[in-house]
C-alpha positions as CSV (number, residue, x, y, z in Angstrom):
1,X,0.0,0.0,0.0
2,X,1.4,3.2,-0.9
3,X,-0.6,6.2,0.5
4,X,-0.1,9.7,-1.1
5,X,1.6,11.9,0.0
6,X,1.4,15.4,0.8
7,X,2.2,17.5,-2.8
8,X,1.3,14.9,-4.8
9,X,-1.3,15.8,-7.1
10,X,-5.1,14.1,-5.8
11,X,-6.4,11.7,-8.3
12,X,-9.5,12.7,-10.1
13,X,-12.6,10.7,-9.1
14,X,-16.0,10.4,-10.2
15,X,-18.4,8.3,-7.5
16,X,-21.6,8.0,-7.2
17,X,-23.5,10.3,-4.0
18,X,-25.6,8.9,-1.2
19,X,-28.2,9.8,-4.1
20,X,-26.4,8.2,-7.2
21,X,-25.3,11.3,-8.4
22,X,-22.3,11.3,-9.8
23,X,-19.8,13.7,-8.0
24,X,-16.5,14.3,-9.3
25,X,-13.1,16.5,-7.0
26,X,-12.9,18.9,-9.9
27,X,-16.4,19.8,-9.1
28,X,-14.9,21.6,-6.4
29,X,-11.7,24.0,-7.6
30,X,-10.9,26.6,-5.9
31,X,-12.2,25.1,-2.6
32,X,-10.2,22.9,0.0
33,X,-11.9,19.5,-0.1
34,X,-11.3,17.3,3.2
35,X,-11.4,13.5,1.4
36,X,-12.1,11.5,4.5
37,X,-11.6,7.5,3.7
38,X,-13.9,5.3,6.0
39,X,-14.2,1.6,7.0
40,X,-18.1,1.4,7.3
41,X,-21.6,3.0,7.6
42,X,-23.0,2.9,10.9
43,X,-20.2,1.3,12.3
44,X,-18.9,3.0,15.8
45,X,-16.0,4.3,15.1
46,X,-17.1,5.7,11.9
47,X,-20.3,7.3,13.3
48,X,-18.3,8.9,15.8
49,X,-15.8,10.5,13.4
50,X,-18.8,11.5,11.5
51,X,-20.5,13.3,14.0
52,X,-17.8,15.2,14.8
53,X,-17.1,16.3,11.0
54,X,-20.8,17.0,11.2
55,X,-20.3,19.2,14.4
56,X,-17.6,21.1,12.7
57,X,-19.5,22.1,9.7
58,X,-19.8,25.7,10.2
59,X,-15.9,26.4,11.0
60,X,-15.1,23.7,8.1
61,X,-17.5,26.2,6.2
62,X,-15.9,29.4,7.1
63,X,-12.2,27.6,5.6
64,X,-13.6,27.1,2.2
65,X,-13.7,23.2,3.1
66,X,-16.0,20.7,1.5
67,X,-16.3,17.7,3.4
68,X,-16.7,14.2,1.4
69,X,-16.8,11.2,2.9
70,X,-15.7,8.0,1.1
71,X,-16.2,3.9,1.4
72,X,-16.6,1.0,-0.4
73,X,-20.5,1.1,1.1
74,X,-22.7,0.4,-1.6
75,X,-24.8,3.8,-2.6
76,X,-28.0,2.3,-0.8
77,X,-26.8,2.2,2.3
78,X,-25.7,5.9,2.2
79,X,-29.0,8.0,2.9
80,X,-29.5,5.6,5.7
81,X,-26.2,7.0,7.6
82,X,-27.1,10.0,6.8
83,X,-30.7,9.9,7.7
84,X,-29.9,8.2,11.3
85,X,-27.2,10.4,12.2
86,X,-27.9,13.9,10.5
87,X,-25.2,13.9,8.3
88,X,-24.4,17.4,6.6
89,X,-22.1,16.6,4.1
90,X,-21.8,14.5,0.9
91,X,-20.8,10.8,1.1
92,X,-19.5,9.1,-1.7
93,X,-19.3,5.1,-3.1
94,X,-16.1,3.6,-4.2
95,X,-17.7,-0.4,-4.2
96,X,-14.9,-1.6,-6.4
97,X,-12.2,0.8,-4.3
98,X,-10.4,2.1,-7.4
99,X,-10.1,5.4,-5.7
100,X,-9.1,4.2,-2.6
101,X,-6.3,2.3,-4.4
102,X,-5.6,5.5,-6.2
103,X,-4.7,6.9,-2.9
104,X,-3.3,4.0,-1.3
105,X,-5.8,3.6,1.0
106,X,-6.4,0.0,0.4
107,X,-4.5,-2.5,1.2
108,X,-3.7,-5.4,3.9
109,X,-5.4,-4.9,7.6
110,X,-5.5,-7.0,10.5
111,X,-8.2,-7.3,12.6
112,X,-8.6,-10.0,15.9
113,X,-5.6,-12.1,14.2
114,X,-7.5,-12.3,10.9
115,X,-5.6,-10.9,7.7
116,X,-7.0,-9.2,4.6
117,X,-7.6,-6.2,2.5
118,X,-10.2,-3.1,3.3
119,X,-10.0,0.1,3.5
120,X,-7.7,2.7,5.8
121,X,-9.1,5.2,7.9
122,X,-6.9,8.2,6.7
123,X,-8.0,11.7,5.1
124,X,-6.6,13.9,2.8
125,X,-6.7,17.7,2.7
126,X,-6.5,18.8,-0.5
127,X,-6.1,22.7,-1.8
128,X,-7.8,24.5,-4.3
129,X,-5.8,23.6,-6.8
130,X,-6.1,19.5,-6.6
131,X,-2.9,19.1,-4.7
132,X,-2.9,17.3,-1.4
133,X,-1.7,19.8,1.1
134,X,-1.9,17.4,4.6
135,X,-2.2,13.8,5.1
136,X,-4.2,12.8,8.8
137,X,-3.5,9.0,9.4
138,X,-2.7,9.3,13.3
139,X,-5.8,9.9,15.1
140,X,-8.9,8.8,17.5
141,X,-12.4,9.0,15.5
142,X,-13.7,10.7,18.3
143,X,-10.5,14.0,17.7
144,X,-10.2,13.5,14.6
145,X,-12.3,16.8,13.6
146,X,-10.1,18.4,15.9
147,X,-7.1,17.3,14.4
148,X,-8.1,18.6,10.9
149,X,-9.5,22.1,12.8
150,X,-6.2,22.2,14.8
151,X,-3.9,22.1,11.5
152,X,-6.4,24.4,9.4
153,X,-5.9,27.0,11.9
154,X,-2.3,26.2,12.2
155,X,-2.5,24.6,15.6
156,X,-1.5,21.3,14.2
């Protein structure tokens, strides 16, 4: 697995919305987008970190950041994580995790003594021009909108 690093140009994705919709990161130049990669819907630890990007929308607003969060959920059970927990922003679908593997965020996990390959829980802050600017992979779910907030205002 070979995560990206920061000033390396993010990939350009297309994936489909909690709605289907296709949404693409150049759909979003000239803003900072916050591409948050995440296990599962509905799981604890993710509905934790997405609560507290929820939280945070406001002062992520006032930074010119778009939040999108992305997993290898299927687009159906999208609406229902953000129905249940209030969810503010956009989550997207990477089933077949091409983006994820585009940003090296796939790859081999171990879990309970049990090998094999899912998905990372690591974000990327990219700039308005496409370039990832700051890489988050050491963090708690519950901090980790602090963690982004703390660097954003250059507390990091």
């Amino acid at each position: 697995m070979q995560t990206l690093t920061a000033g390396s140009p993010a990939p350009d994705f297309t994936l489909p919305d909690q709605n289907g919709a296709p949404v693409s990161l150049n759909d979003f130049k000239g803003k900072k987008v916050l591409a948050y990669f995440y296990p599962k819907a509905m799981t604890p630890g993710c509905t934790v970190q997405a609560c507290g990007l929820r939280d945070s929308k406001s002062e992520l607003d006032a930074l010119n950041v778009v939040v999108l969060g992305i997993s290898i959920d299927p687009v159906k059970r999208l609406p229902k994580f953000i129905e249940r927990d209030n969810l503010n922003f956009t989550l997207l679908s990477d089933e077949d995790h091409a983006v994820a593997e585009q940003f090296g965020v796939w790859g081999e996990k171990k879990f309970m003594g049990k090998v094999y390959d899912g998905l990372h829980r690591i974000s990327f802050l990219i700039n308005e021009d496409g370039v990832i600017e700051h890489v988050f992979n050491k963090f708690k779910t519950k901090d980790h909108h602090e963690v982004v907030l703390a660097y954003l205002n250059g507390n990091s």
